[in-house]
VOPAGU-2260 file (C-alpha; in pm, 1 decimal, decimal comma):
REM VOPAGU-2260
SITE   aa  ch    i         X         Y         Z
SITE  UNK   A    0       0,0       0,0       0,0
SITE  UNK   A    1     109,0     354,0     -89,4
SITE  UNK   A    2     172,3     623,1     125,5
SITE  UNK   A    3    -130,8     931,9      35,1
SITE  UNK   A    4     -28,9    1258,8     -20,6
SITE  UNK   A    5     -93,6    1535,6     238,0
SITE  UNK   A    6     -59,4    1877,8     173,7
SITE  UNK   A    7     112,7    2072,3    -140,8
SITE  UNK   A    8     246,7    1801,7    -327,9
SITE  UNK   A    9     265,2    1958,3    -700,6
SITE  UNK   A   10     216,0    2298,0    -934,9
SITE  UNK   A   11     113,4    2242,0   -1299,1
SITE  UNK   A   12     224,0    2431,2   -1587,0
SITE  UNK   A   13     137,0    2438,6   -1914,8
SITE  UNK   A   14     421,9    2374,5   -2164,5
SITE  UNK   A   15     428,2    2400,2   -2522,4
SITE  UNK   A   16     672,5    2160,3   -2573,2
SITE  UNK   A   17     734,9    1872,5   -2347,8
SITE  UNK   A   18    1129,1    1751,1   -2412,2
SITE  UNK   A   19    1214,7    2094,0   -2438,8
SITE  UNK   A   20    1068,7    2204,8   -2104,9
SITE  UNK   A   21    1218,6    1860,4   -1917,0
SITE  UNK   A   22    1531,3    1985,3   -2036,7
SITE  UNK   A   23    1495,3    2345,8   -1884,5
SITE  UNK   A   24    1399,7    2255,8   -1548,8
SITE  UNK   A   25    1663,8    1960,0   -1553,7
SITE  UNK   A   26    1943,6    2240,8   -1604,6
SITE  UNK   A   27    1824,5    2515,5   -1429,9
SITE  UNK   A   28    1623,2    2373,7   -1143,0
SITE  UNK   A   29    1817,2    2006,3   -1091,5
SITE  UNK   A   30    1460,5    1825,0   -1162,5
SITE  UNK   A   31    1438,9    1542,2   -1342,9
SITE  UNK   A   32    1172,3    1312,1   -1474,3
SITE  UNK   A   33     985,4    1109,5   -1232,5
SITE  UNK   A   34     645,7     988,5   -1388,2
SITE  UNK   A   35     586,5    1072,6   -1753,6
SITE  UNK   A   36     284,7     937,5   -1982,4
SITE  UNK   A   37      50,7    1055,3   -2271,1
SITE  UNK   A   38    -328,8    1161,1   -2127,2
SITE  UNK   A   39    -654,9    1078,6   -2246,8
SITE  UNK   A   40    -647,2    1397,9   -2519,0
SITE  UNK   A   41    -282,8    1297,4   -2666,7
SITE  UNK   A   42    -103,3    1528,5   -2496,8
SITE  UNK   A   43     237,5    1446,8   -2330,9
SITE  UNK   A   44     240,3    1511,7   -1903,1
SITE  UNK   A   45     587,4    1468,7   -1728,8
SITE  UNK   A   46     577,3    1528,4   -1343,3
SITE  UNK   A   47     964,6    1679,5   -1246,9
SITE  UNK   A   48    1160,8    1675,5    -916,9
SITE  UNK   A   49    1485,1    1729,4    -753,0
SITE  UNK   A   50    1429,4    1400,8    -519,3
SITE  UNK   A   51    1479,5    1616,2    -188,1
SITE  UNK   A   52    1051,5    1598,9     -92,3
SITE  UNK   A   53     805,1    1466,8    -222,7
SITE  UNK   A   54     680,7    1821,6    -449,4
SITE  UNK   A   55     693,9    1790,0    -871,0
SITE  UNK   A   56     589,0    2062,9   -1143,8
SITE  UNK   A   57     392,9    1900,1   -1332,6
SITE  UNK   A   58     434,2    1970,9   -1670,2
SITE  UNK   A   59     115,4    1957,1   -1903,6
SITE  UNK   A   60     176,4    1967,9   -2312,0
SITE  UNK   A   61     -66,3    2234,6   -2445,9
SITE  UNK   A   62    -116,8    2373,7   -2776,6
SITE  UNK   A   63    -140,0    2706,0   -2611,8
SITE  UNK   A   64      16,7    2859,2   -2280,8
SITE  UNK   A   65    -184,9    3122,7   -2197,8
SITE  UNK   A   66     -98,9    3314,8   -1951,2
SITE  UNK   A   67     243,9    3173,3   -1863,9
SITE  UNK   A   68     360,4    3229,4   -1465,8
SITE  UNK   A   69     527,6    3545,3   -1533,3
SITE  UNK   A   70     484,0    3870,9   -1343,5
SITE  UNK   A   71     628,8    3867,1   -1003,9
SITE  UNK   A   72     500,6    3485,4   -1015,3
SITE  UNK   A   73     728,3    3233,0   -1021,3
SITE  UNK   A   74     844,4    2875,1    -904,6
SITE  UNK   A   75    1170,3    2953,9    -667,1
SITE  UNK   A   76    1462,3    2732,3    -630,4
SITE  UNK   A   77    1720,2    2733,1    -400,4
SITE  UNK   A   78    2099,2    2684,4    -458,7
SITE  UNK   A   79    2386,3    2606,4    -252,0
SITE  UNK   A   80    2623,0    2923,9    -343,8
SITE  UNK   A   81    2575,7    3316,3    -457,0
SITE  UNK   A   82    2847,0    3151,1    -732,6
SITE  UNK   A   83    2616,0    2863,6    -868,8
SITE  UNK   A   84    2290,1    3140,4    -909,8
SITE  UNK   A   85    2566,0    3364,2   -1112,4
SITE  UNK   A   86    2664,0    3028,8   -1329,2
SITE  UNK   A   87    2265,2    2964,8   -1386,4
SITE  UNK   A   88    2208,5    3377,3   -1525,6
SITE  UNK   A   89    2504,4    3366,4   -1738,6
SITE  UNK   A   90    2422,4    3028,6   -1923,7
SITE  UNK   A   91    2075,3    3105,4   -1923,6
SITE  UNK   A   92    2185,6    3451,2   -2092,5
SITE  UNK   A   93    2432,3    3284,5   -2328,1
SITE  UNK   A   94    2139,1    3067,2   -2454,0
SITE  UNK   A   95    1965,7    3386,8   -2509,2
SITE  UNK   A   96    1675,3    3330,3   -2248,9
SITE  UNK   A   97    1527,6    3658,2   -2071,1
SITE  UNK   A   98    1709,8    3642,6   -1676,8
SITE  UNK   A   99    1678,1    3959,8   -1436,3
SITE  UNK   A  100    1962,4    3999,2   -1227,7
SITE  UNK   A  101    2155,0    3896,8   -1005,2
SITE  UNK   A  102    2000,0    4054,3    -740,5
SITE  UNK   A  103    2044,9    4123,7    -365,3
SITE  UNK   A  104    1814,5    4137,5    -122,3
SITE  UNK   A  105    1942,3    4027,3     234,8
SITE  UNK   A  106    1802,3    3819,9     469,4
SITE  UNK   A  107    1525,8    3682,2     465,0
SITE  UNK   A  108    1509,9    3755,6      45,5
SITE  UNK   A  109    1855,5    3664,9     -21,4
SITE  UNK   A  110    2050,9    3655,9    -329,3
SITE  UNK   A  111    1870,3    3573,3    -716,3
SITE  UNK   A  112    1767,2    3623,9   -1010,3
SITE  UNK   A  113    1512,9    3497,2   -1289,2
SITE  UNK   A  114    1518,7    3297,4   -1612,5
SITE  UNK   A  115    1202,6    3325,2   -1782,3
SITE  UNK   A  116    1160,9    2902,2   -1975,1
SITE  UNK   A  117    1083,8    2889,5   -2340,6
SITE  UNK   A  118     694,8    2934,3   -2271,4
SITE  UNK   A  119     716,9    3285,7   -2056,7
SITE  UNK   A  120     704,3    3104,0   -1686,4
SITE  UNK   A  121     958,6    3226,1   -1461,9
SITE  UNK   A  122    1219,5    3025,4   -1271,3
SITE  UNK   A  123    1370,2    3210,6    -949,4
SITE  UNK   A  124    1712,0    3091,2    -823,8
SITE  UNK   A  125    1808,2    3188,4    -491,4
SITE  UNK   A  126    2080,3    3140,2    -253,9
SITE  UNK   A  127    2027,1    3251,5     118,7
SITE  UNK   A  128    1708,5    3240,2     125,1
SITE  UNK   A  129    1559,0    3141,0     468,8
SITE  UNK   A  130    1229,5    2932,3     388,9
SITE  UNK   A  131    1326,3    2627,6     582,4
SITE  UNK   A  132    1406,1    2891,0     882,2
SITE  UNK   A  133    1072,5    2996,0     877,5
SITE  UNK   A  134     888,8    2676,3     794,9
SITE  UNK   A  135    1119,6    2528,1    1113,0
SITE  UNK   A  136    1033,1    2818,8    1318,9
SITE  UNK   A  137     667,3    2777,0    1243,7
SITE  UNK   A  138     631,8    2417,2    1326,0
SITE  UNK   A  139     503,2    2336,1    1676,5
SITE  UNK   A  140     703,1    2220,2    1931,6
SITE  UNK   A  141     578,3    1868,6    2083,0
């Protein structure tokens, strides 16, 4: 018997190309492909993660995106050096994607930038960000 999912387990996003979207979010967010299959309309679903909870972005194939997650929305992603967010702006640039910044913020905002994917969503990476402070500061004490 499996184990059911409680609380936020995925975000789905609507891609207009499938491969091409798996191999965004493999380089510039560390996910890779953990379920993948073709629904009842023909269109291709892959369901992404970095292994480190149990969360994935699912991604849906779509022969539009309309609206992408773009704005100040986004799906943030946390990395383990100011130097590795840096090395994820200037290869996104050199591929000629849209990024804004690098950017600082302090605590609790911390260092990042964006990479807008090939369909207009935007990808936040971030180092020093303190979301697992807060979550742990947050959770009750037994």
């Amino acid at each position: 018997m499996g184990i059911t999912d409680v609380g936020l387990s995925h975000v789905a996003l609507p891609v207009s190309d499938l491969d091409r979207s798996i191999d965004f979010y493999g380089r510039y967010a560390d996910m890779e492909v953990v379920h993948r299959r073709v629904d009842t309309h023909g269109h291709g679903v892959a369901w992404l993660s970095d292994l480190t909870r149990p969360f994935v972005i699912v991604l849906l194939e779509s022969p539009t995106v309309d609206p992408a997650l773009g704005g100040s929305a986004h799906l943030g992603v946390g990395c383990a050096s100011r130097d590795e967010v840096d090395h994820r702006l200037v290869s996104a640039t050199s591929e000629g994607l849209s990024v804004l910044g690098p950017c600082d913020d302090g605590p609790p905002v911390g260092y990042w930038g964006l990479i807008v994917d090939p369909d207009g969503h935007n990808l936040e990476v971030a180092y020093g960000q303190e979301v697992g402070l807060a979550v742990d500061d947050a959770k009750p004490v037994l």
